[in-house]
N, C-alpha and C positions, 0 to 999 in steps of 0.2 A: 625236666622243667627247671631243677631248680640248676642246673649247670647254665641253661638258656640264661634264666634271671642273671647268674653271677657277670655272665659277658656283655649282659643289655648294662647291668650295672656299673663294668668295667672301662663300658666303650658308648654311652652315652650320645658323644659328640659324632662319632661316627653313623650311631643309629638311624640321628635326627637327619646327616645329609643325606644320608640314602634311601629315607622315607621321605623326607624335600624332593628329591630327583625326581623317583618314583612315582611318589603319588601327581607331582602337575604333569610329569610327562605320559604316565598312564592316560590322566585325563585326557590329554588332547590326543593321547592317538586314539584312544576310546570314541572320542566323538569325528574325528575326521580319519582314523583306519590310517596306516602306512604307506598307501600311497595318493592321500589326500594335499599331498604338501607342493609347494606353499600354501599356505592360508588363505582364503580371500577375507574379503573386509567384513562381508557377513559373517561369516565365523569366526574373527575375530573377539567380537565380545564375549559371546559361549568361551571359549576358548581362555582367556583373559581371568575368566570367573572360573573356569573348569581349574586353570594354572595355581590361582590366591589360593585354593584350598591347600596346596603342598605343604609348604611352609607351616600355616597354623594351626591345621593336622599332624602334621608329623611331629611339631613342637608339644602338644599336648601328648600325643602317644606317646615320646621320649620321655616328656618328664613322669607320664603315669607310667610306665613300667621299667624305667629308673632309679625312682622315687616315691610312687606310690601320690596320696591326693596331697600329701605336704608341697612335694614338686608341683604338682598341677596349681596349686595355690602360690606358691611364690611365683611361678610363672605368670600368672595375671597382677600378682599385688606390685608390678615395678610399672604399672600403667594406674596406678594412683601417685604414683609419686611427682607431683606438680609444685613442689618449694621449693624452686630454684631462680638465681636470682635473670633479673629481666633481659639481661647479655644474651643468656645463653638461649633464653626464646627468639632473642633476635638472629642471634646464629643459625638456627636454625631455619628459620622461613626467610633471611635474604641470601642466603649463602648463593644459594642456585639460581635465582631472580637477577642478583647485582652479577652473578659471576656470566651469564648467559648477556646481560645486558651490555657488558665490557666487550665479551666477543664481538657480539654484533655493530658495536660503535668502530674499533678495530676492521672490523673486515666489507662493511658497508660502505666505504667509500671507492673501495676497489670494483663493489661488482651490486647492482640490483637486487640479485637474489637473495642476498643477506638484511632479508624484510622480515621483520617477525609476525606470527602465524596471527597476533591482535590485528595488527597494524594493515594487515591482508584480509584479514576477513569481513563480508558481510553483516552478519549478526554477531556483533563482538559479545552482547551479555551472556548469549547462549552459551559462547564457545567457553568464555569464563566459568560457568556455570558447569557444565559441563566436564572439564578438568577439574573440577574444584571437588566436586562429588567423584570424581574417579579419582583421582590422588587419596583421599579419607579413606576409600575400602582400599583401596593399591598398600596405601602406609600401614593401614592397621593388620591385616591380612597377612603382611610380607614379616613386618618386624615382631609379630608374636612370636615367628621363629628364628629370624634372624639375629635381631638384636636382645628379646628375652628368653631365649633357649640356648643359642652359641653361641652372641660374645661374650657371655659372663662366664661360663666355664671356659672360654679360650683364652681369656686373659687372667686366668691361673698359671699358666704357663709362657704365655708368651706378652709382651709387650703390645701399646696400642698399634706402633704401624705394623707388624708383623698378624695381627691378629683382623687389621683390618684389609691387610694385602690380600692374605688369605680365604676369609672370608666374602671380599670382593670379586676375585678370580672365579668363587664358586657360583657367587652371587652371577657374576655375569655370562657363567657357563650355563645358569640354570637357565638364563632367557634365549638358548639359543634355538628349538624352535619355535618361538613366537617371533624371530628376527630371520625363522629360513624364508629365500626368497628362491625364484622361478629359475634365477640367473647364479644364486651366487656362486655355484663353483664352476662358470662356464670363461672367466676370468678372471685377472690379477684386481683388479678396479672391486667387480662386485665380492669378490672375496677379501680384499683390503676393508670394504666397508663392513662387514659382518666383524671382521675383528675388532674396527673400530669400536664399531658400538657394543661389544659386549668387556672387550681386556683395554682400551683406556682409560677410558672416565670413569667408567662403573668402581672399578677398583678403588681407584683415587678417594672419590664422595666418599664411598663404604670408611677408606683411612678417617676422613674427617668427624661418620657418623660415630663411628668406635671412641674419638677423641670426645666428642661435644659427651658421649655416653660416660666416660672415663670421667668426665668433671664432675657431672651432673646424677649422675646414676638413675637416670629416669628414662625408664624407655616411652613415654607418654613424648619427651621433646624430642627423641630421635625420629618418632611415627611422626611430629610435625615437621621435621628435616625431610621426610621420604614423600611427606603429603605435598610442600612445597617443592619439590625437586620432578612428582610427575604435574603436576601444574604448571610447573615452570614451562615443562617439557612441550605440553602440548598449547599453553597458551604464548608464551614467546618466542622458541625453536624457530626457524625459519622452515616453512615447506618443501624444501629441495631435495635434491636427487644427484648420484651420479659423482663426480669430481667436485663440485660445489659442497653435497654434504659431509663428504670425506675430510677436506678442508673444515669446513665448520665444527665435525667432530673433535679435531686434530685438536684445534685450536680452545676449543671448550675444556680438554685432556690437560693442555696445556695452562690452563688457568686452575685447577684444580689441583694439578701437581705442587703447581708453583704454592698453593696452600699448606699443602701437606708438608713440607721442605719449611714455610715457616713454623708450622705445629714441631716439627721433629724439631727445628734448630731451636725455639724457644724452648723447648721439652730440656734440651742438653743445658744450655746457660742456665736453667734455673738448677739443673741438679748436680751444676759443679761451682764446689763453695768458693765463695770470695776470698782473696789471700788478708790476710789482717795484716 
């Protein structure tokens, strides 16, 4: 036992992602068995909820046998931390809102389908309503282990974009049953979009959340980065499919990149000295 403890305590970071894997993907094959996949829409919530526990389980289980209840208590005490100044709240909730809105001014004059999912729907309150309350448990859920369990020990080591490449990649490998579909390895199209939506954008954001985190040290405003980003997702996204959303994703990659490249470039100008 006490060899076990020295390696949980040696390898921490490690622990946390293989109890993250583990446990959301346990779940959902728990509930829909190995040859349940793809998803359908009704399973999908179960499934959703079954996934959010990975993360801040595992994040609790690393830091308790880690660190013992100290761990477990820092791990919660960085979702008090609310004293930062009003930028970086704002960074947080338009980041995804303005960058999804660009896309779609961009690519809406070319084609129809680039209508966003308000602007199409029916019962617009609901659907707001709706995303609104699924982003809160999505962001709180995801980031107790994401961003209060692994990027503060990873960026011991490594720098913000490095830490958030990283963690991004994992970030987007972890949603990759909740994105298998019927078709996607039956071509180039439906398996282009699977990588899209897990190794573009995802990554990108994750650079940003790491950075907004890196200022601010609050994981309370990164959960409102994650809460705004699946709201964004399901109330402005446009509803498409197929070559259409591969395009939209590309494009959305592309705007978030282009973020990141200003984070990293402003990062270097300030931390090379002026000549006197």
């Amino acid at each position: 036992m006490a060899n076990i403890r020295t390696a949980i305590q040696a390898r921490p970071l490690g622990l946390y992602f293989v109890l993250a894997f583990a446990l959301s993907w346990g779940a959902i094959l728990a509930a829909v068995g190995p040859a349940g996949f793809p998803v359908t829409e009704d399973q999908l919530p179960v499934l959703i909820a079954a996934m959010l526990l990975g993360p801040s389980l595992a994040a609790v289980l690393a830091a308790g046998l880690s660190s013992g209840g100290e761990g477990i208590r820092d791990l919660f005490s960085r979702l008090l931390r609310w004293r930062v100044h009003a930028r970086w709240y704002a960074v947080a909730l338009l980041t995804a809102p303005l960058s999804t809105v660009v896309v779609l001014m961009v690519l809406s004059p070319f084609s129809s389908d680039f209508t966003s999912a308000l602007s199409a729907s029916d019962d617009k309150g609901s659907l707001v309503i709706m995303w609104l309350v699924s982003g809160i448990l999505v962001g709180f859920f995801e980031e107790l282990g994401w961003t209060g369990f692994a990027v503060p020990r990873m960026r011991r080591h490594h720098g913000v974009f490095a830490t958030g490449l990283i963690v991004g990649l994992l970030w987007g490998a972890w949603h990759f049953l909740v994105n298998l579909e019927g078709d996607t390895f039956s071509g180039v199209l439906p398996f282009a979009l699977l990588i899209a939506r897990l190794f573009t954008w995802l990554p990108a954001y994750r650079v940003l959340m790491v950075w907004v985190y890196d200022r601010t040290e609050s994981q309370l405003v990164v959960t409102l980065m994650h809460v705004s980003l699946v709201a964004t997702t399901g109330i402005l996204d446009p509803v498409i499919a197929g070559g259409s959303l591969l395009i939209f994703l590309l494009a959305k990659a592309a705007v978030f990149w282009i973020m990141v490249a200003a984070v990293v470039f402003a990062k270097q100008r300030t931390a090379v000295p002026t000549p006197a």
